[in-house]
N, C-alpha and C positions, 0 to 999 in steps of 0.2 A: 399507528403503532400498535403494537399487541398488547392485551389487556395486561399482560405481566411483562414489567421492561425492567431494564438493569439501566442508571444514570452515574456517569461519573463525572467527577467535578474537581477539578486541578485548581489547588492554593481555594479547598471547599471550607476550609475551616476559619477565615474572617472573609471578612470586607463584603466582595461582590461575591464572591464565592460561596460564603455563609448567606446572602442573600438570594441566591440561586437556591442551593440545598434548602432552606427553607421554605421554598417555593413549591417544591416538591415533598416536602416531611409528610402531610399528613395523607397521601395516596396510599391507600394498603398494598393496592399492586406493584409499589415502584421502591425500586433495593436501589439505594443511595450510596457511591462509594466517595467518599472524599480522597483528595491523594493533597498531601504536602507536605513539605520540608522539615519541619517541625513537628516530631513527637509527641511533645507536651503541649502544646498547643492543640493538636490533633485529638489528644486524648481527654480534654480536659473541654474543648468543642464537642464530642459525639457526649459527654458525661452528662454537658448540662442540656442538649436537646433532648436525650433518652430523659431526662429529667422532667423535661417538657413534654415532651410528646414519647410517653412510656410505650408505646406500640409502632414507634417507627421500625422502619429497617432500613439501617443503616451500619456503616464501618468504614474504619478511616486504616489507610496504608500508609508508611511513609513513602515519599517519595520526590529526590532530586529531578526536576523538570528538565533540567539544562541537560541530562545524565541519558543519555540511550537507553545503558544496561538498566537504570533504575525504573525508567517507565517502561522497559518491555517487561520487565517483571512483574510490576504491579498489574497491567492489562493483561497481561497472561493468568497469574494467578486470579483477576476476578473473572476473566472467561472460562476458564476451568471452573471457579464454585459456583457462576450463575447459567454458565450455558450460550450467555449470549449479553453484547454490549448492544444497547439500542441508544442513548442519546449520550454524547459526549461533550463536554462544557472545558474548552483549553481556556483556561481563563486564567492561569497563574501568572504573575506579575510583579515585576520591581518596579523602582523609582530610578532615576538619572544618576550613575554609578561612574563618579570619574568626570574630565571634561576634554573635549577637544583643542578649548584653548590657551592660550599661554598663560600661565600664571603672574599676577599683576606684581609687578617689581622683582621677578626671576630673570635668574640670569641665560640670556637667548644666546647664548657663546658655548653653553653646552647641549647632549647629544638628546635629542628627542625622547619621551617616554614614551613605550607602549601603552596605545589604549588600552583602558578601564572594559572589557567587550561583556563582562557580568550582565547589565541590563540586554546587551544581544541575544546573550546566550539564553536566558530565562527565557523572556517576551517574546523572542522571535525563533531562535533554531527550536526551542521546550513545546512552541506551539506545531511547529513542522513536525518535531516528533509527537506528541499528543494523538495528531491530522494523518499522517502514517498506520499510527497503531491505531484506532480508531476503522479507517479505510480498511484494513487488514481484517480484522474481527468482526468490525458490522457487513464485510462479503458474505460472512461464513453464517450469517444469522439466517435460519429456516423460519421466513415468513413469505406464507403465499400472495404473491406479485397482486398487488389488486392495484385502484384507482385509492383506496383511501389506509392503505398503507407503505409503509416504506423499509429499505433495510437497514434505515439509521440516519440519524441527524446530529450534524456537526456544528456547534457553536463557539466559533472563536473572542475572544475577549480582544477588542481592538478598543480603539478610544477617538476622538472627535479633534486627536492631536494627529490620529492619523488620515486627517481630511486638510486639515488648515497647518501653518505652521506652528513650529511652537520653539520660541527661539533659547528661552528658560532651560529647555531638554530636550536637545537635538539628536542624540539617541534614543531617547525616548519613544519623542516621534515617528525618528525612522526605521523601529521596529514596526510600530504599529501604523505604518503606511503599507509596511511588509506584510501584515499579515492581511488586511486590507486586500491588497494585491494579491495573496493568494489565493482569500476564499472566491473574490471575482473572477480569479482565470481559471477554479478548479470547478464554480458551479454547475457547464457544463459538460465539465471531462467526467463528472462523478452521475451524470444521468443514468447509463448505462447500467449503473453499479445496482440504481435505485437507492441511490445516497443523499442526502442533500447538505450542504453547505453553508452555513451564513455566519457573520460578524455582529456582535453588539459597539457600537462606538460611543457609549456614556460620553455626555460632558463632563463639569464636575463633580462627581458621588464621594460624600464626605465617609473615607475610610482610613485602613492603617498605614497604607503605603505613602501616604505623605510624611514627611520631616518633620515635620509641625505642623500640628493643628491650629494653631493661629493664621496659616497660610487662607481658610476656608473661610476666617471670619469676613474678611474683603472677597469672595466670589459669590456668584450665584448657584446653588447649591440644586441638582438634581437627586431626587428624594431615590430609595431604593423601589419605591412601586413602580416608577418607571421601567425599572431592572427588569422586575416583574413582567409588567405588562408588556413589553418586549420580548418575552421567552416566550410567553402563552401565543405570541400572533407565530413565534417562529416554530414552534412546536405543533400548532394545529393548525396551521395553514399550508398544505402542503403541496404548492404548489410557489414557494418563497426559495428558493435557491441563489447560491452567486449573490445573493444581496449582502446589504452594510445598512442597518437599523441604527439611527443615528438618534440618541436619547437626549431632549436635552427638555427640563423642564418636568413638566406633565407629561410632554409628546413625546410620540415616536415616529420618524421621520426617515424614510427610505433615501438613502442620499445615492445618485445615478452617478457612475462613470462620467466623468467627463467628454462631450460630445467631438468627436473627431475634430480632424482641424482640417479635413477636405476629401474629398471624394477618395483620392487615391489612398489614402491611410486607411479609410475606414472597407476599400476594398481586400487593403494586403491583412490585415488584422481578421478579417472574417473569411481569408482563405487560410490565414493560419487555424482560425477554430476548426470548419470542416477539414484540413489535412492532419490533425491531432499533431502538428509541428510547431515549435516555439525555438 
């Protein structure tokens, strides 16, 4: 990366998010943008960092993730005041919004409800948009092609629910299998780009997005340094693409693709990578 970068960080102002940005606070070179939903929250996060750390640079946009128009504006406006996006952190998130199944002692003689698609639409389409606009502006970034720089690095916020089931919250999950899924099929469509791609899949990190925090007092709890030490391998290792860092504990643990299930799949699969057809 170039000694001066611009980072922005989706749903920056709690949980993982605020644990990201923090990660990056006290770099002189590096302009921090938060983007999330909430204002006052937003403003009242960047108050008590500047508070902490009186020489950050830092600024928080609002911004509806689920919303096109609202994050092509915010990426827009910070490539216009910085020049250039180098690392991008989709990482904003809900909790399991609604359910798929019947309601216990409802009556099954009336008309189906529409799904609850909130947790879709944040989790999964906020992160395709995010990964779009991101793709877009770090093209346009003017850094000379070398071996130990890049034109942007993309970290999607995925979870360890999008590896195993998780039957609790089945939307949930199945965003973040989704996102999963794209950062491994985009790793290397975006070589070309001189892009790179990858996934954080935290186990349990005790934040705001749960319902209750009594939920955390029965799990085993992975601390945010792991958050940490998980950016720093995917931030300076760069030659980490298409991966899924799978956090759970102390460790960090690269979790592979599932291995074909026979010769013929795993030839029609790697003729779809070399024809860029899917």
């Amino acid at each position: 990366m170039a000694s001066k970068r611009s980072v922005v960080v989706t749903g920056g102002a709690s949980g993982i998010g605020l644990g990201i940005t923090k990660h990056f606070i006290q770099d002189p070179n590096t302009q921090i943008t938060i983007l999330d939903i909430n204002p006052k929250t937003g403003a009242e996060t960047i108050e008590k960092l500047l508070a902490e750390f009186p020489s950050a640079r830092i600024s928080f946009e609002e911004c509806d993730v689920s919303s096109w128009e609202s994050q092509a504006s915010a990426f827009e406006k910070i490539f216009e005041q910085q020049g250039q996006i180098d690392i991008v952190f989709a990482n904003a998130g809900i909790t399991e919004c609604g359910s798929l199944l019947p309601l216990k002692g409802g009556d099954l003689s009336t008309r189906p409800s529409k799904p609850n698609l909130a947790t879709v639409n944040v989790n999964f389409v906020g992160v395709i948009y995010s990964v779009q606009l991101a793709i877009h502006y770090m093209a346009r970034n003017k850094l000379a092609p070398s071996e130990d720089s890049s034109n942007g690095l993309i970290v999607c916020t995925a979870s360890n629910a999008g590896l195993y089931p998780l039957p609790i919250a089945p939307l949930y999950a199945a965003t973040k299998h989704g996102v999963i899924g794209l950062v491994r099929s985009l790793g290397r469509s975006l070589l070309p780009e001189n892009i790179r791609i990858n996934a954080l899949a935290p186990a349990v990190v005790e934040t705001n997005i749960a319902s209750n925090k009594d939920l955390f007092q029965s799990m085993v709890i992975t601390p945010m340094s792991t958050v940490t030490k998980a950016v720093t391998q995917l931030v300076d290792d760069i030659t980490l693409t298409g991966k899924v860092a799978e956090l759970h504990g102390g460790s960090v643990t690269f979790a592979e693709p599932p291995a074909y299930v026979d010769e013929d799949t795993g030839r029609n699969i790697e003729t779809f990578w070399n024809l860029g057809i899917a």
